[in-house]
N, C-alpha and C positions, 0 to 999 in steps of 0.2 A: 332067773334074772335075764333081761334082756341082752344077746351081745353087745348090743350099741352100750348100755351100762353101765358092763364092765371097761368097756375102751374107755369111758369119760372117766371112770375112777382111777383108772389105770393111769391116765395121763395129761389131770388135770389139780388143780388144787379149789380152787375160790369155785370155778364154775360146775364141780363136779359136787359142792355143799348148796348150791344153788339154780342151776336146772330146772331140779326135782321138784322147786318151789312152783315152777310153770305148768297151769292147764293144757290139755292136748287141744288143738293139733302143735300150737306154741309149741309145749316142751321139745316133742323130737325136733321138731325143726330148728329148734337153738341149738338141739344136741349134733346132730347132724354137721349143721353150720362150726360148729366148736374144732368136728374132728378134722373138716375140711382144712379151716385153718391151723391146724396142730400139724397135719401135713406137710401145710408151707413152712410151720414154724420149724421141725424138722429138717426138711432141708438146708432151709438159712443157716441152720448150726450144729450142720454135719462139719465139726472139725476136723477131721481126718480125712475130708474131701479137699481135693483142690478149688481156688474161689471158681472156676472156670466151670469146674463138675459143677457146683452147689446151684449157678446161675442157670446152669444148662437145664438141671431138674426143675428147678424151677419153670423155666420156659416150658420146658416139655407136660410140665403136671398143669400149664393154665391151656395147653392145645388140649391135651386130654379132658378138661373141664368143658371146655368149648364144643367138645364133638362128643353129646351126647347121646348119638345115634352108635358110637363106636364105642361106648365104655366094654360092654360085654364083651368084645373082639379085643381090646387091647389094653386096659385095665390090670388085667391078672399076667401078661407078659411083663408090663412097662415095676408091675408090683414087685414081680418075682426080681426083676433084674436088680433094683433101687437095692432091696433086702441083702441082695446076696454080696452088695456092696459094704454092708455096714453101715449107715448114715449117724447111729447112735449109739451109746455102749447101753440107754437106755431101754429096757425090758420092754416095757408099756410102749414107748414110741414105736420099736421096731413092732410088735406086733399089730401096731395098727397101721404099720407098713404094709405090711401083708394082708390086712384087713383092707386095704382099698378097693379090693373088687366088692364086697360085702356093704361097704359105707356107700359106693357111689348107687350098688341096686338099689341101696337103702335110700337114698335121694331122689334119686329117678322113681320113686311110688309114692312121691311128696305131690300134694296138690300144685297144679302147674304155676301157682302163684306164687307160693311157698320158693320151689323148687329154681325159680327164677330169682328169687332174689336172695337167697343162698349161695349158689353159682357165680351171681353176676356180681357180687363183692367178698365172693374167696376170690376169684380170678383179677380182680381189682388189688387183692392183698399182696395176692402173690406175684405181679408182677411189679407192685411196689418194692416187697423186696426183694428182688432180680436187679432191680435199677440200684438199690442200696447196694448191695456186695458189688455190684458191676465196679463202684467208687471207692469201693476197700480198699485196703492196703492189700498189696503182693500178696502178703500170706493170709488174706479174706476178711480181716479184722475190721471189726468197722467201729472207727474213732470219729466223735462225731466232736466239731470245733466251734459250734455257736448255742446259741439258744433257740437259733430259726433250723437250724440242723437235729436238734433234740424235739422238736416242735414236728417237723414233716416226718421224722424215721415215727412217733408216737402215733400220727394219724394213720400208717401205713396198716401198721401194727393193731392198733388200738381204734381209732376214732373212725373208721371205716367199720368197724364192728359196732361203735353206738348206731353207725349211719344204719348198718343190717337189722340190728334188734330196730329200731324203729321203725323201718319198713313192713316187718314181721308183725309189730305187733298191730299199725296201721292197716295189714290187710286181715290180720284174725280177730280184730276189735274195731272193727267201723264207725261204734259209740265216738273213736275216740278221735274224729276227723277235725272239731269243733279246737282241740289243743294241738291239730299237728303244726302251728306255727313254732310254736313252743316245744313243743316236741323237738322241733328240729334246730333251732335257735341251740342249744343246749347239749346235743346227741355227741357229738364231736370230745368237747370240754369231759363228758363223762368220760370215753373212752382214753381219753387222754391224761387222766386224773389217778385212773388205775393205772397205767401203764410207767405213769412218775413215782409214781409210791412202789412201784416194784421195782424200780432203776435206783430209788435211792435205797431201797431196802436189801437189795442182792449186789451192792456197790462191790463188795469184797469179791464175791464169788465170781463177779463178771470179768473183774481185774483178774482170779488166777487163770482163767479160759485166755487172756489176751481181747477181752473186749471193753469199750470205754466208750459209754452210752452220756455220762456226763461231763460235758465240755471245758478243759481245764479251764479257757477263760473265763467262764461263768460262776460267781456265787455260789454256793450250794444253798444259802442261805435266797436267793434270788429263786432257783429250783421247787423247794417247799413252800415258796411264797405263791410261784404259778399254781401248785398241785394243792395249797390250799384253797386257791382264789376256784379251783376246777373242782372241787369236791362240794363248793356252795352250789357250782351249778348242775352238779349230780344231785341235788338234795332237789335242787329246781326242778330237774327235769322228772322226778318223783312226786313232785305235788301236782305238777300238769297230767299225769297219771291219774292221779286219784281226784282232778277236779273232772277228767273225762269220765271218771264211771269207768275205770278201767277193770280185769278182773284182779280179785284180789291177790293170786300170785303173779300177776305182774308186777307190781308194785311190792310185794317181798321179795323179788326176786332183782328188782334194780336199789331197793333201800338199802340191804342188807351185805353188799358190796362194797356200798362206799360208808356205811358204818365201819365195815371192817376195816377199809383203806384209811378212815379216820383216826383208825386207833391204831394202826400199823404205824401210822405216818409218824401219831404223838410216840410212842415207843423209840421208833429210829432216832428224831430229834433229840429224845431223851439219851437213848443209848446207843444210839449210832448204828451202822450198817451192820443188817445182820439181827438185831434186834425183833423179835415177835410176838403178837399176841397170845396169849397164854390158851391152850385147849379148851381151858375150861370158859374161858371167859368166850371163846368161837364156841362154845357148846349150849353156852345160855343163851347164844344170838339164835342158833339154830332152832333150838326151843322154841322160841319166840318168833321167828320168822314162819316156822310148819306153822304154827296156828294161825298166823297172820292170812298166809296164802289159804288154810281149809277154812277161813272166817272166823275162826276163834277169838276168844282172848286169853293168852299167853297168861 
């Protein structure tokens, strides 16, 4: 298996059942793009960092992004040092701490289009969130108090990753120039759709870390009504796919997300935080999405 493989398994959940559904050169480059921001994501929620360390990484991991003439020289120092810090008690994370010299060669042999717009919205990410913890509380936590505060920390996080899969797929499917209005109308709303369903679904767990992603004054009930109104337009931005002539694992690969996040969401609602779809029932969608993406019928 590839090492890149193992890292996505290693340290992912939704995207590491869904990847795989993408034709090359797409796949690596989603995969690639995933580790980068697992990186960021990592730092953000290095608890046992001070918020000042967690910011500082940050900055330092988007100049290191930026001076891709320098990865090879400074990469495997800036790795070793992050590592020897702790940033996670997580296995899979840390080791793809130390895989940073290995992920960025692995970027840097991405066609130069790829390779650019990979880069140029991790670097977008992660200085988004540098600016979020900079607004934490003393002890880095970040409590977010409105719905437009829940709104901007999701795009940071999330809706800048609809914006990169679109870019990605607009340069490795040309077909599909004809729907990038729609395409991009939409891109956002996705990424923002997963990112509420996993805010309302990890509600408890976020709470015993000291984190509080959803805003006391807000509804919860208001919450699932945005992350429903945002999974209509994931479903949206799936049929502008398939009226481009898109390939067919692109389109298993953005359906099959927000199926899940569909059924995640009706579970929570049902059963509350914490609540999940059942193996088997993410086993029959898998089923059915492999053959989606190799042309079959499931």
């Amino acid at each position: 298996m590839d090492p890149l493989d193992d890292l996505l398994l290693e340290t992912s959940r939704t995207f590491a059942l869904t990847i795989p559904l993408l034709p090359e050169p797409t796949r690596r480059a989603t995969c690639l793009a995933y580790l980068l921001f697992r990186i960021s994501d990592t730092f953000e929620d290095a608890s046992t960092w001070a918020r000042e360390d967690r910011v500082a990484a940050l900055r330092t991991w988007c100049d290191v992004l930026r001076a891709r003439d320098a990865w090879a020289r400074d990469a495997p120092v800036l790795s070793k040092a992050w590592l020897a810090r702790q940033p996670s008690q997580h296995e899979g994370y840390l080791r793809l701490i130390a895989s940073i010299p290995s992920v960025l060669a692995a970027v840097s042999g991405l066609a130069s289009g790829q390779r650019d717009i990979v880069v140029a919205h991790a670097i977008r990410s992660a200085e988004g969130m540098a600016d979020v913890l900079g607004r934490a509380d003393p002890d880095g936590w970040v409590r977010l108090e409105s719905l437009e505060d829940l709104r901007a920390y999701c795009y940071i996080v999330a809706g800048i990753v609809g914006e990169l899969l679109t870019s990605l797929f607009l340069h490795d499917a040309p077909q599909l120039a004809a729907e990038a209005a729609a395409l991009r109308e939409d891109e956002r709303a996705f990424g923002e759709a997963l990112q509420l369903v996993n805010i309302l679904k990890d509600e408890r767990d976020d709470a015993s870390e000291g984190r509080r992603f959803l805003p006391p004054s807000v509804p919860r009930s208001e919450v699932v009504a945005l992350a429903r109104e945002d999974l209509d337009r994931a479903r949206a931005y799936t049929s502008a796919l398939v009226r481009g002539g898109a390939p067919a694992g692109f389109i298993a690969f953005t359906a099959m997300p927000a199926e899940l996040a569909t059924k995640s969401l009706d579970r929570v609602v049902a059963d509350g935080p914490g609540a999940k779809v059942s193996r088997a029932v993410v086993l029959e969608m898998m089923v059915r999405y492999r053959a989606m993406a190799a042309g079959q019928r499931a």
